[in-house]
Residue, then its C-alpha position, 0 to 999 in steps of 0.5 A: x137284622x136280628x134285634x139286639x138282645x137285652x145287654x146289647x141293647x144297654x151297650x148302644x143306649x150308652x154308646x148312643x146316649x153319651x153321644x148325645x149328651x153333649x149336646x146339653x151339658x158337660x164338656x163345653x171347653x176344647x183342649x188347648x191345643x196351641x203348643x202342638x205341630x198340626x201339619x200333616x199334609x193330605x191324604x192320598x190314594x196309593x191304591x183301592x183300600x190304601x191311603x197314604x199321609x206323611x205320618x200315617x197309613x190306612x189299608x185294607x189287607x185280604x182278610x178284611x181288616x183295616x190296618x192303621x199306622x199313625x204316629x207323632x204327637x198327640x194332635x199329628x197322631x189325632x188329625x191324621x188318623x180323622x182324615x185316613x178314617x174320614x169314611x169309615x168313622x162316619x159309618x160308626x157313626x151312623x150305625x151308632x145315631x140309627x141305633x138310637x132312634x130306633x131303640x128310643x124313637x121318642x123325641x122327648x125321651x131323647x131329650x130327657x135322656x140327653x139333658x141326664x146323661x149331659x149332666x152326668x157327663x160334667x166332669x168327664x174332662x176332668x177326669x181325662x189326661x190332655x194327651x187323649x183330649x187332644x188326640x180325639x179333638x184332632x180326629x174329630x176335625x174329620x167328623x161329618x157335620x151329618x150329625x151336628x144336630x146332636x153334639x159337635x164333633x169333639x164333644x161326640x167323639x169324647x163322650x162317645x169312650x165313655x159308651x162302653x162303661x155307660x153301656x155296663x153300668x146300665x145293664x143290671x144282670x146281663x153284662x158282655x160275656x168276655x172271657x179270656x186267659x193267661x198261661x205260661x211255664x208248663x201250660x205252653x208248648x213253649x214255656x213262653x206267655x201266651x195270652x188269649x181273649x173274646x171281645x164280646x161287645x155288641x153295638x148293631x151288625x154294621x158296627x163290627x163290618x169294619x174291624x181295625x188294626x190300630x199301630x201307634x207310634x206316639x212322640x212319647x212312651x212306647x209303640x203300641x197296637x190295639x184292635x178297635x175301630x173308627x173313632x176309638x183311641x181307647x184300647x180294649x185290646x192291646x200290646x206294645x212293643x215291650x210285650x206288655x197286654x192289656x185286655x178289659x172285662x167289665x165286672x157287675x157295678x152300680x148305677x155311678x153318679x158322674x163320669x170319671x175315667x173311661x176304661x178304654x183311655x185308662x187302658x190305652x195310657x197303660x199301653x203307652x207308658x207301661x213296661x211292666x205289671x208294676x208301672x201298670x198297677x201305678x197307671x192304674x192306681x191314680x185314675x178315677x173310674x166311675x163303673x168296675x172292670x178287671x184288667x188282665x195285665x200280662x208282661x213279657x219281662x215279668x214273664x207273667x200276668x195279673x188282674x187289675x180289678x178297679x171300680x168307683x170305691x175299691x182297687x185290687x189286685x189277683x195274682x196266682x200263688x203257689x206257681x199256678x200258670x193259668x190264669x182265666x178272667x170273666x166278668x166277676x172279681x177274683x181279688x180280695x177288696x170283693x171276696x165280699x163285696x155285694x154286686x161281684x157276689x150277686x154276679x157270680x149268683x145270678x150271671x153266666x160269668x161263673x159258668x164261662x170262667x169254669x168252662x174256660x179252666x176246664x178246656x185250657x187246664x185239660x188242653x196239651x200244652x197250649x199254642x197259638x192254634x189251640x188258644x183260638x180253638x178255645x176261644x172258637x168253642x161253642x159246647x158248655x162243660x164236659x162239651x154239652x150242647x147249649x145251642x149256638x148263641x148261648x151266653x154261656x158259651x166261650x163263642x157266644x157268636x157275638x165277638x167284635x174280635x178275638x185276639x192272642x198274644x204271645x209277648x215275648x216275641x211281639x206276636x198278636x193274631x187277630x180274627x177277621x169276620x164273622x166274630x172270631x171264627x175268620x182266620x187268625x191274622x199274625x202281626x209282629x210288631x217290631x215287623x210292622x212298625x218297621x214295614x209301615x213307617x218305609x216308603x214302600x206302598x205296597x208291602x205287607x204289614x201282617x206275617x202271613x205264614x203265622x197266620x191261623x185258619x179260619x173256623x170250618x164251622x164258618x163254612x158249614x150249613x150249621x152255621x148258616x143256619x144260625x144266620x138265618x135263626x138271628x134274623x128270625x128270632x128278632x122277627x118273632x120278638x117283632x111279632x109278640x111285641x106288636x101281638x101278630x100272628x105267625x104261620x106255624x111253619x115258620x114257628x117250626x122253622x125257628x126251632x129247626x134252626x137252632x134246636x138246642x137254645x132253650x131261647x128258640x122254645x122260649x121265644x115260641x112259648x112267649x107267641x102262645x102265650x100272648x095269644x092265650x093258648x095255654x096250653x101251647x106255650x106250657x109245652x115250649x116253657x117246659x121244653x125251654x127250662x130242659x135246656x141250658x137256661x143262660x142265667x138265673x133270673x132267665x130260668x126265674x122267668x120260665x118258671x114264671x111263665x110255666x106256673x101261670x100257663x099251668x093255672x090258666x089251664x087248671x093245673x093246680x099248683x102244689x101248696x107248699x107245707x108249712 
């Protein structure tokens, strides 16, 4: 498996390290929950991948994705979605525990990691609404006793929605690369709101096998459905049956003191009670957050979409003037409180986020009338602006060949498509909501959930030898920074092989120059900088580091450096 990258590596310290603080401090009460119905009967096998409760399905469609329904209230919802999820919510968790040991292998640093992250963890509970504690104590009473040793269950799963928001405000430059639109009036084939999104997080390859539909149907506010995965209610993704979206960008934050309001649960309470942008700006208006993140907002009775940008010591709010109907959301701020503000104004220096937001106008702007079909070709797209190469895996790409999914919304008819594997490149699969809520709460067993005839196909480059390649490229690439870490030596050929396989990365050259230059041959490794800074370089302090590397290759080997006039 290839070794995460720098961010990805941030994401599963925080997934994995908000797990473990529990296990020092922080939350120590459960929720009351004495008011609240708790039976939900058995789960059964109606057949292979189908399990059936009283208030709760579970199956696998032929795309590859799990389709959960669930409903009732809060501990119903949380109990029946544990026992449906018992398998797949331990192998999330063993994705998460094996991450960390092999990121932080040290026993002692792990536990001067949890009593930290215990500490900051103090008040999480505080800051989340009793409905979700409940709903993840419920499901938590399917969490394997496997890692017990860490935290108990529900504390796990609790600190386990902060991951994400841990996971950002570790990473200093390099946040996840989501980019997503809104377009609407004359940017659509139909006139109708359509919405299109890369969730570009990154835990471990085992963490995105198991993709999941979540369809909720709480006791109170509305029906809603998030694309997420086992142990998650948080939603990064969503709509609900009043044609409300939500989707989440995280946007450049200091380091916080304490946890507050994950970003996930904030979300998901939009989802379930909001109907419109206004409820939504409410929603969102009374929680306390502890990294920053924009919420792309898009309502079917508004007939339009907004961005919500929230972070520890400012709120905002973008909308478009002067009728403009796309709006394009990357990992920066766009609303007025940080037109000034020092960490988006660095972001948008130093980080590929300018880069992805520019791309993104360019291809919906230039586009025909966008459809359903054309929104997931944009989001499958891999050139950087006016279609250059940039070499798959790049982060400046829109498809940074990462993406736990893509997913698009047209809410005036309840419409989502959401990718199966790998990342967004599997077909596009179409769910009507008001369909589903109907066919999965029947009695029939076998009926299926997702309209079929509205799906889109899969990505041919999924197919091609191209891709494979980049397959085989991850997996090599991981092993040569394997080998430079440890100062192995490496055949040549196998050298050559990596630049074969994806020729146009500059990190392929760069990750070739690093190996000559631990070995101290100067001369190669200047050769492989060079030919790395020609590329399309991902960020700027990335470039800085070639040009680092290119300066002292050329004095190892007596290339005097030019002095500069005074």
């Amino acid at each position: 498996m290839a070794k995460p990258i720098p961010y990805q590596r941030c994401i599963v310290i925080g997934c994995c390290l908000a797990l473990a603080a529990a296990s020092c401090a922080g939350v120590k009460q459960l929720p009351d929950v004495a008011a609240y119905r708790s039976e939900v009967g058995c789960r059964e096998e109606s057949s292979p991948d189908f399990y059936v409760m009283r208030q709760g399905k579970l199956r696998r469609n032929g795309q590859g994705i799990w389709e959960l329904y669930v409903s009732g209230n809060a501990l119903e919802r949380g109990l029946t979605n544990g026992l449906l999820t018992r398998e797949l919510l331990h192998q999330q968790e063993t994705a998460f525990v094996s991450q960390v040991q092999e990121l932080v292998p040290s026993r002692f640093r792990q536990r001067l990691l949890r009593g930290f992250l215990g500490f900051f963890n103090r008040q999480l509970a505080d800051h989340v609404p009793e409905e979700y504690q409940v709903e993840i104590y419920g499901l938590s009473r399917s969490a394997s006793d496997t890692f017990n040793f860490i935290a108990p269950p529900y504390q796990r799963l609790l600190y386990f929605h902060g991951a994400h928001d841990i996971g950002h405000a570790l990473q200093d430059l390099a946040l996840v690369g989501c980019t997503s639109f809104a377009a609407w009036g004359q940017r659509t084939a139909d006139g109708k709101l359509l919405i299109g999104r890369n969730f570009d997080f990154y835990a471990g390859d085992e963490f995105a096998k198991e993709k999941m539909v979540a369809f909720i149907r709480p006791d109170s506010g509305y029906n809603h459905a998030m694309v997420t995965w086992a142990g998650m209610v948080g939603a990064v993704s969503g709509m609900n049956e009043k044609g409300l979206t939500v989707t989440i960008n995280a946007g450049k934050s200091d380091m916080p003191l304490k946890a507050k309001t994950p970003i996930s649960l904030l979300t998901r309470e939009i989802l379930q009670y909001a109907a419109t942008i206004d409820e939504a700006i409410r929603i969102a208006s009374r929680r306390q957050v502890f990294v920053s993140e924009s919420i792309l907002v898009a309502s079917a009775a508004d007939g339009m979409a907004v961005l919500i940008e929230v972070s520890p010591k400012k709120f905002g709010v973008f909308e478009l003037e002067n009728g403009e109907d796309l709006l394009v959301c990357a990992n920066h701020f766009q609303s007025e409180p940080y037109q000034s503000d020092k960490n988006n104004l660095r972001q948008l220096a130093e980080s590929h986020s300018k880069y992805r937001f520019d791309r993104m106008r360019e291809l919906a702007a230039t586009a025909p009338p966008l459809t359903p079909s054309s929104a997931a070709a944009i989001l499958r797209n891999r050139e950087g602006k006016e279609g250059i190469a940039l070499g798959n895996g790049n982060e400046k790409a829109i498809n940074q060949l990462l993406a736990h999914h893509g997913v698009i919304f047209q809410p005036a008819d309840r419409l989502m498509w959401v990718s199966a594997n790998p990342y967004q490149l599997g077909e596009f699969v179409a769910y009507q909501l008001d369909d589903v809520f109907r066919r999965a709460s029947s009695t029939a067993k076998d009926t299926a959930w997702a309209t079929n005839h509205l799906n889109i196909p899969e990505d041919p480059f999924v197919r091609s030898a191209e891709f494979r390649d980049y397959q085989a490229f991850r997996v090599q690439a991981g092993e040569l920074e394997a080998a430079v870490a440890a100062g192995a030596s490496v055949p040549d050929k196998a050298l050559d092989e990596l630049l074969r396989l994806n020729p146009e990365f500059w990190k392929a050259n760069f990750l070739v120059g690093e190996y000559y230059f631990g070995r101290r041959q100067y001369a190669e490794a200047l050769r492989y900088f060079r030919l790395a800074a020609s590329k399309e370089v991902t960020t700027a302090p990335d470039r800085r580091l070639i040009e680092k590397r290119i300066k002292k290759s050329e004095r190892a080997i007596g290339i005097k450096q030019p002095k500069l006039k005074r």
